[in-house]
C-alpha positions in Angstrom: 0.0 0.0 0.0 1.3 3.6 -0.9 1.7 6.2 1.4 -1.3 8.0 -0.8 -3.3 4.8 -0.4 -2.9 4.7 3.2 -4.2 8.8 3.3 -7.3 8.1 1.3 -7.8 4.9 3.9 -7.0 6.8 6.7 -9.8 9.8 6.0 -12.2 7.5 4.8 -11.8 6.3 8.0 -12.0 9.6 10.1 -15.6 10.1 8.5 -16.8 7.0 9.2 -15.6 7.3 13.3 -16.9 11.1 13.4 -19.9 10.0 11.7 -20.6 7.0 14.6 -19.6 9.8 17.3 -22.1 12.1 16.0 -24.9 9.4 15.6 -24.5 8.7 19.0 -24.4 12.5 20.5 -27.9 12.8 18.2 -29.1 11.1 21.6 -28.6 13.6 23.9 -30.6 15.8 25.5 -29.6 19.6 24.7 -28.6 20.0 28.0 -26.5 16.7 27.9 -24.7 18.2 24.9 -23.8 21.2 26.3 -22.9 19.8 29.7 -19.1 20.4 31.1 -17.9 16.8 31.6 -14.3 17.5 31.5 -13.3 16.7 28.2 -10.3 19.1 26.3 -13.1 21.7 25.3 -15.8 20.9 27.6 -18.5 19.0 26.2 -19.7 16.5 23.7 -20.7 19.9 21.7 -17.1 21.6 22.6 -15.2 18.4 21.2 -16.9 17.7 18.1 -16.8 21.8 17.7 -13.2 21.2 17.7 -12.6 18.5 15.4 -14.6 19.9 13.0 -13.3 23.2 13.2 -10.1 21.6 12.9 -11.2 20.0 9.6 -12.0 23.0 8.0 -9.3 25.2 8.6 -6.4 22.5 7.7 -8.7 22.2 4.6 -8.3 25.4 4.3 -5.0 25.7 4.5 -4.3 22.9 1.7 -5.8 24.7 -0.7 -5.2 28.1 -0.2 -9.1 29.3 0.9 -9.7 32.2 2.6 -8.6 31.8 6.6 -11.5 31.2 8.7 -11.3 31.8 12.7 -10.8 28.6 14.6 -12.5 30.2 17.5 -16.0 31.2 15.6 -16.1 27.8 13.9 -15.7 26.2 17.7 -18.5 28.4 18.3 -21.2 26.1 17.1 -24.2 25.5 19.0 -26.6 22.9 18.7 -25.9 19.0 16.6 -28.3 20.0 13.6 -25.7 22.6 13.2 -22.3 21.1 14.1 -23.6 18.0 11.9 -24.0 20.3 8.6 -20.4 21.2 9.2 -19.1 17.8 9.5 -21.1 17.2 6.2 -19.3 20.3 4.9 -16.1 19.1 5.6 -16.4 16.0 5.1 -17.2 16.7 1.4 -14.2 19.0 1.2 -12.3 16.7 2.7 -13.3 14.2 0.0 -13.1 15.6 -2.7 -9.1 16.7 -1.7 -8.1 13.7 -1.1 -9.3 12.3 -4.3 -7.7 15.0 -5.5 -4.0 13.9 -4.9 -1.4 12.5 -6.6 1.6 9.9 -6.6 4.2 13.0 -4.6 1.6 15.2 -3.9 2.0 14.0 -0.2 5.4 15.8 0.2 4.4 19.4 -1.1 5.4 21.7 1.4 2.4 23.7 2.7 3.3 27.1 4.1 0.2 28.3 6.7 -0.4 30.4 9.8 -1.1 28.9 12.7 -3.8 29.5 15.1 -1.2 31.6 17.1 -0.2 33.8 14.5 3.0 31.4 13.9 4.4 30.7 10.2 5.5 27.6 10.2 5.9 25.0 7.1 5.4 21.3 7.2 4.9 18.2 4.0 1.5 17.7 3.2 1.7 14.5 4.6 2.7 15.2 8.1 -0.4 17.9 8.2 -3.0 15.1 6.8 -1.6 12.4 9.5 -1.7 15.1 12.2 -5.8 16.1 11.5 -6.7 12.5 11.2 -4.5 11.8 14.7 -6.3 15.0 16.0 -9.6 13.8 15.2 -9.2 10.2 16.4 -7.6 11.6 20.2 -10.7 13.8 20.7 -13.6 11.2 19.2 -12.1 9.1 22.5 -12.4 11.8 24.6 -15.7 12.5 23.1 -16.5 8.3 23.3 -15.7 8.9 26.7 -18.0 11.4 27.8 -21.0 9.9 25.6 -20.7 7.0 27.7 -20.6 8.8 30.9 -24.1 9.9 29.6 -25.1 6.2 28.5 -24.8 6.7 25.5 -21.6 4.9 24.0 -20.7 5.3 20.9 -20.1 1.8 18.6 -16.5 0.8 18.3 -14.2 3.3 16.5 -11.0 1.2 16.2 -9.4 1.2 12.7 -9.6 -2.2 12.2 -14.2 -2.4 12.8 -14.1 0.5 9.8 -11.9 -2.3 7.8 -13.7 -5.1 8.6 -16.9 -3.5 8.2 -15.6 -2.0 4.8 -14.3 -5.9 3.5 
């Protein structure tokens, strides 16, 4: 398997886990959703802000789109509304991945970070770091759903590969 391969496998994956995560928070109460549970940013609805908003500005930064404010994407309220932007980017997400080609992985990307920073990393070190992003929160978030008693199905690589076979 290519290292391009293993991309494309890898964020086919990271839809499929977010997609379990979020079928399970469409359980909870508003008030569940919201609730501080300790998690890195809060709440069920703070985490999956996160990832998300995470999703969109990497995106973003791969191909050159207009910078959009970590903080007002994190900002989301309410799962109809977080879900549409997990739909959002996982379409994006798609259809850039699709997009690549054999050496594409080892562009250099030059972005800003969400500190003001400039910094410059391969492609391919950016893509592993969203998808490792995404899979550390969705425990956290698996964690907290259930805490709530409402656990999430298993979201280990290798159910999305069986399940895929």
């Amino acid at each position: 398997m290519t290292a391009l391969e293993q991309i494309r496998s890898l964020y086919e994956y990271n839809e499929w886990a977010n997609n379990h995560v979020l079928g399970a928070s469409g359980g909870l109460s508003e008030e569940e959703f919201g609730r501080e549970q300790g998690a890195s940013f809060g709440s069920v609805r703070g985490n999956l802000a996160h990832v998300v908003a995470g999703q969109i500005v990497w995106l973003g930064r791969w191909t050159n789109s207009p910078p959009q404010s970590l903080s007002e994407l994190q900002a989301a309220q309410g799962i109809d509304a977080i879900r549409g932007m997990y739909e959002t980017s996982h379409d994006g997400l798609r259809q850039f991945v699709a997009s690549l080609k054999d050496g594409d992985l080892t562009h250099i990307i030059a972005y800003v970070d969400s500190r003001g920073e400039a910094n410059e990393r391969r492609l391919g070190q950016l893509m592993l770091h969203l998808a490792n992003h995404g899979t550390h929160h969705r425990a956290e978030t698996a964690m907290v759903l259930t805490s709530l008693g409402k656990p999430p199905r298993q979201l280990d690589y290798l159910f999305f590969e069986l399940e895929r076979a």
